[in-house]
Each structure stands twice: as structure tokens, then as C-alpha cells.
N, C-alpha and C positions, 0 to 999 in steps of 0.2 A: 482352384478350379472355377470357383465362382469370379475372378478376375476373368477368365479365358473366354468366359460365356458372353461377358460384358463387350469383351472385343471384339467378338465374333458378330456379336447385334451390331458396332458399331462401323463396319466391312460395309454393312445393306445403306446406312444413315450416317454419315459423320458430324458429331455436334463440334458446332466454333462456339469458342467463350473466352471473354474477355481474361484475361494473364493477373492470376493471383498468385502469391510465394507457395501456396499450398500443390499448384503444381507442378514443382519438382522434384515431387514425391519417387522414390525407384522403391520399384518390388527384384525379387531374387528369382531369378532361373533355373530350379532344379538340374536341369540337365547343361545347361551350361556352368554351373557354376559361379553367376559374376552376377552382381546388379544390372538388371536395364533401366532405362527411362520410360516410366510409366507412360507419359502423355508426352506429347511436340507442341514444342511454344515457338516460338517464334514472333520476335518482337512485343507488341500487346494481345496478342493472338495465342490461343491456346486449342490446338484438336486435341478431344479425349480420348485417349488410348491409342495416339498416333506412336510414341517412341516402342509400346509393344510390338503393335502389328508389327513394325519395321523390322523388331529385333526378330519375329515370331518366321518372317518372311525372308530373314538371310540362309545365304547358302552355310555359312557356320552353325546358326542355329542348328540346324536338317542333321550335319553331321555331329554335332554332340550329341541330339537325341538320337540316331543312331547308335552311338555308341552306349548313350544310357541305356538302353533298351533292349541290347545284346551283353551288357554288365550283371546287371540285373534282372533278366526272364523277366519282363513285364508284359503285359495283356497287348498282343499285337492291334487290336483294337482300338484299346485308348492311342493309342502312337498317331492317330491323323489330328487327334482333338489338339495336340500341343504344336500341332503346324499349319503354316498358313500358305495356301498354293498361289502363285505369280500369279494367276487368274484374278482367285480373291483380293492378293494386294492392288492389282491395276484395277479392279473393281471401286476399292477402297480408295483411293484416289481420286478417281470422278466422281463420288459420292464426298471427299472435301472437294472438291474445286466446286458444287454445288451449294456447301453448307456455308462455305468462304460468302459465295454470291447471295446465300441468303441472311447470312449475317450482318453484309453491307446495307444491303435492302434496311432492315430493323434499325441499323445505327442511322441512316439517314431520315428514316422518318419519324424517330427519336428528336433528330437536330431538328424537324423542320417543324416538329409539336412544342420542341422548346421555343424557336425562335418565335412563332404564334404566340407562345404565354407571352413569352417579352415585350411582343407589336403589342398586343393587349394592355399589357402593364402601365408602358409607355402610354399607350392613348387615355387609357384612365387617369393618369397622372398630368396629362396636357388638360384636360377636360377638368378638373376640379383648379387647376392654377387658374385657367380661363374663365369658371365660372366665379372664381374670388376676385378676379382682377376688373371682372366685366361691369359690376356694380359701382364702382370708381370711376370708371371712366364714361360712363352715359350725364349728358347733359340734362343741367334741372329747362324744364320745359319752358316755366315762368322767366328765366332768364333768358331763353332765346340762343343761348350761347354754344356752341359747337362742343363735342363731346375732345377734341383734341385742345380746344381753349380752357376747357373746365378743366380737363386735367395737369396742363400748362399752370395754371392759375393756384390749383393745390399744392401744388410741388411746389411754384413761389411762396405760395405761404406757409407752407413746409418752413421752407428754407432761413425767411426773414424772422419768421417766429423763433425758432433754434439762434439765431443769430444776435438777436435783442431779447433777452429774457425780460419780462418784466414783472411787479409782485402783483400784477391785475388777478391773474388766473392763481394765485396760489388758495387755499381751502385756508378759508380765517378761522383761527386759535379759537378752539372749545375753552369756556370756561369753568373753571371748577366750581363743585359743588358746595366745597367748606369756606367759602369764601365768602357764601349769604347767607351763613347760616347765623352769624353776628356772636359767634361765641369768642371773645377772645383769648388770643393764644400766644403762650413764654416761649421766646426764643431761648433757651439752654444754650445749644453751643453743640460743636460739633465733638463726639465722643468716640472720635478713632486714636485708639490705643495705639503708640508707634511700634512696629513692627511685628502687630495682631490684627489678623484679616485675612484677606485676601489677597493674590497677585494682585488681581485690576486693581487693590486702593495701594500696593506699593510694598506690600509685606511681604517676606523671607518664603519662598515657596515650602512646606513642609519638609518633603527630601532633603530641600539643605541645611537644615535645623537640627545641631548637633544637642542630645539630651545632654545635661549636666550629670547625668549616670555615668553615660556611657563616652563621654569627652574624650576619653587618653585615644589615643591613635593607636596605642601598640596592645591594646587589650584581647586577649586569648580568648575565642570561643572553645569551648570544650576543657577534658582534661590533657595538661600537658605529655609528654612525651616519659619523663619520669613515672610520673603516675601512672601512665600506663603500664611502662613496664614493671613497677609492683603491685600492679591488680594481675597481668598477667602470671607471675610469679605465686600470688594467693592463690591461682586458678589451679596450679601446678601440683600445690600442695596439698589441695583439697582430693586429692585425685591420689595422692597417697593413703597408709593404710594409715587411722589412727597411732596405731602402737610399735609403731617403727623407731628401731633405733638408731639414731645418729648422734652429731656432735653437739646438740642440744636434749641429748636425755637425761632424764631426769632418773636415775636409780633408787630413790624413796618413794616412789611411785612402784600402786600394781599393778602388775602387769601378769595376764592370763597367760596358760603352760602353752598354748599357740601360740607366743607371738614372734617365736621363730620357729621358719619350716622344719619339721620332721624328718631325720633322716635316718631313725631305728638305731642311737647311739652312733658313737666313732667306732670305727671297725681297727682296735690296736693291733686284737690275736684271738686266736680262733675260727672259729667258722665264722662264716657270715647269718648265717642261719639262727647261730645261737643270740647274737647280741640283738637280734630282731626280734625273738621270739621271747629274751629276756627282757626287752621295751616293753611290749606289749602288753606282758604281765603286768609290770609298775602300772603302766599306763589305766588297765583294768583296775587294780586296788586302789588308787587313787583317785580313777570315778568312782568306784563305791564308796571310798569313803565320805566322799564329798555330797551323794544322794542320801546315807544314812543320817550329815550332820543337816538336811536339810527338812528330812523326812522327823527328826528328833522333837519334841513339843516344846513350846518353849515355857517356861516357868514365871508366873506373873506373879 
């Protein structure tokens, strides 16, 4: 409803605005049933709420809501809110072909504020070369000499000087300080260890410096593949019950009256009721007895 409202404002005022992917947004038509196109783009050009009105304004639209409207007993009331009359749409229209003319307007004086910065830029940028260049080229007074001969004359000197180096102009060697101080001093010798140092004196960069640890080529990090699988097999068996019997038991060993499940005796004959209920007994006198030998004091 609150899209419909927005439309409707948009009939009196049609806003243009530059073409972003956001508007090819579609909303859904109750009464049609089908997606419209929210807004009309066209090219970089985008009216808002132009693909509504259009859809709002067709003779199809009219007769689905019609039809919606006699489906469903709705409020004959609301039924104008969700249509747009030929009027409003040619309305609608001249109100773009306005917003179109004022959209141009704004982009041109956009351009014309941009091209201003630019002239601007430009001239600020002419203006500081010219004030660097200017001091070069003015003539010394005392020599009398034209401001196009003095700069003539630079440039040849420029040029001859780059051309003939000579060691006039070089800055003469500082001399050291240990060298007055009259202490004498042993030349030893130079104590570069061959192939300990540094790159720049010629030694073996680190990286490729194989340890005598770790020399062999084919040495294994970690544990192997075997090994593995008998640590995973340890794992296996931890996970059993202690007192399990298999082809490793041990029958001198004791072993507690659970350490196979329970299943009230073998059932040979009889009832089944009876050999359960004959378990159970044993089962009881033989906790007690085992409480009474624990419960007994013992003799020191």
C-alpha cells in the first residue's frame, strides 16, 4: 500500500535519476498475479515508479482487478486506490518530460562547475611552472646581458660541464681521526672464515646450508605409516572391556562373576521362569556370602 502511495505522489512530480542495478527491482501484483517493474530505466536514465504507473495504467491491469474484486467481496472503495486513470497517466508523462528537462539542466551545470575546477587547476599549475622557470631566465643586471642570452649561456654550460667531468668540483676526502692520534697499530690479517659470513663476503646463504643432523635426503618427519597403524590399533583396544575374553586369555587369572553377560542360566527344560528365578537366588547367596567374608574381622 505504501508502494501505491509513493506512486501516486510520483503522477504530480516525476523524479529522473541516474541508472543504478538497484533499479531493477519488481514488486508483485495482487490482482494480477505476475511481477511488474518497479521503476523505467532506460538507458542511464532511471524515472521512479515509472514501470508501476505503466503497469497500474493498463487496460489488463483494470480487468484483473476487476475480477479480483468480484472473487473476493472486497471494499468497493479501496478498488480506485489500486488504479491509475488515462488522465493521471498522461498527467504522469508531462511531469517526466519536465523532470527529464530538469535533470539535464543539473547535469550540465555539473559539467560546467567541473570544467571550471579543471580551467582552475590548469591555471594554478601554469602559474607555479612560470613562477619556477621565471628566476632562470632573467638577466644578471651587472652583465648587461639579455635574459634569452643568459639562458642560452646556462644551458651551454649545462651542457659542456656534463660533457667534460673534471675532479675540480669533486668535495676533497675527510680525513680520519685515528690517523693523528699517533698510536700505533698491528695489522693481523684478515679473519674471514671460508664459507662463514655473509652473502655480500661470498658465503653459503643459510637456506642452503644442509645440517649434518639432518643431511640424509630421505629422512621421515613424523611417525611412519606402520606405526601408525599400531597406535591406531592400541586405540582400539583401549576401548574394550578390560576383562574380555579372547585368544589371548589368560585362564589363571581372576576374573569377576560379570565378566560375561547375564542371561538367567541356559534354558535346557522347564519353564523359563523357573531357571531365572533359580539364578537369582545363587546370585543373592553368593553376594551375601561375599559381604559377610568382608564384613568378618580380621585376626592379627
Amino acid at each position: 500500500y505504501r508502494l501505491l502511495e509513493a506512486a501516486r505522489k510520483a503522477v504530480r512530480a516525476a523524479q529522473v535519476e541516474r541508472y543504478v542495478p538497484e533499479h531493477e527491482r519488481r514488486c508483485w501484483c495482487l490482482c494480477c498475479g505476475c511481477e511488474v517493474r518497479k521503476h523505467l530505466s532506460h538507458g542511464n536514465l532511471t524515472v521512479l515508479h515509472g514501470g508501476l504507473l505503466e503497469h497500474l495504467a493498463s487496460p489488463e491491469h483494470k480487468k484483473a482487478t476487476n475480477r479480483f474484486w468480484w472473487e473476493n467481496k472486497a471494499e468497493f472503495q479501496m478498488k480506485e486506490k489500486f488504479l491509475i486513470s488515462p488522465q493521471d497517466y498522461a498527467r504522469f508523462k508531462k511531469s517526466m518530460v519536465k523532470g527529464l528537462d530538469t535533470y539535464e539542466e543539473k547535469e550540465d551545470e555539473v559539467i560546467k562547475e567541473m570544467a571550471a575546477q579543471i580551467r582552475e587547476v590548469e591555471h594554478s599549475r601554469q602559474e607555479l611552472v612560470r613562477s619556477v622557470l621565471e628566476p632562470q631566465a632573467v638577466a644578471d643586471p651587472e652583465d648587461g646581458s639579455s635574459a634569452l642570452g643568459g639562458w642560452k649561456g646556462t644551458n651551454s654550460l649545462v651542457a659542456s660541464t656534463s660533457q667534460q667531468p673534471s675532479s675540480v668540483d669533486l668535495p676533497p676526502t675527510p680525513e680520519l681521526d685515528w690517523m693523528e692520534t699517533g698510536q700505533p697499530l698491528t695489522f693481523i690479517g684478515h679473519q674471514d672464515t671460508p664459507g662463514i659470513g655473509n652473502i655480500h663476503s661470498g658465503a653459503t646463504p643459510p637456506w642452503m646450508v644442509q645440517d649434518e643432523e639432518h643431511s640424509s635426503v630421505n629422512q621421515q618427519i613424523g611417525p611412519s605409516y606402520e606405526e601408525f597403524l599400531k597406535e591406531k590399533e592400541k586405540q582400539k583396544l583401549k576401548k574394550l572391556p578390560p576383562d574380555r575374553v579372547g585368544a589371548n586369555f589368560d585362564h589363571s587369572s581372576s576374573t569377576s562373576v560379570g565378566w560375561l553377560p547375564s542371561f538367567g542360566r541356559v534354558w535346557n527344560n522347564g519353564r523359563r521362569w523357573q531357571s531365572r528365578h533359580q539364578f537369582k537366588t545363587e546370585a543373592a547367596a553368593r553376594n551375601k556370602q561375599q559381604s559377610h567374608r568382608e564384613k568378618k574381622p580380621s585376626v592379627s
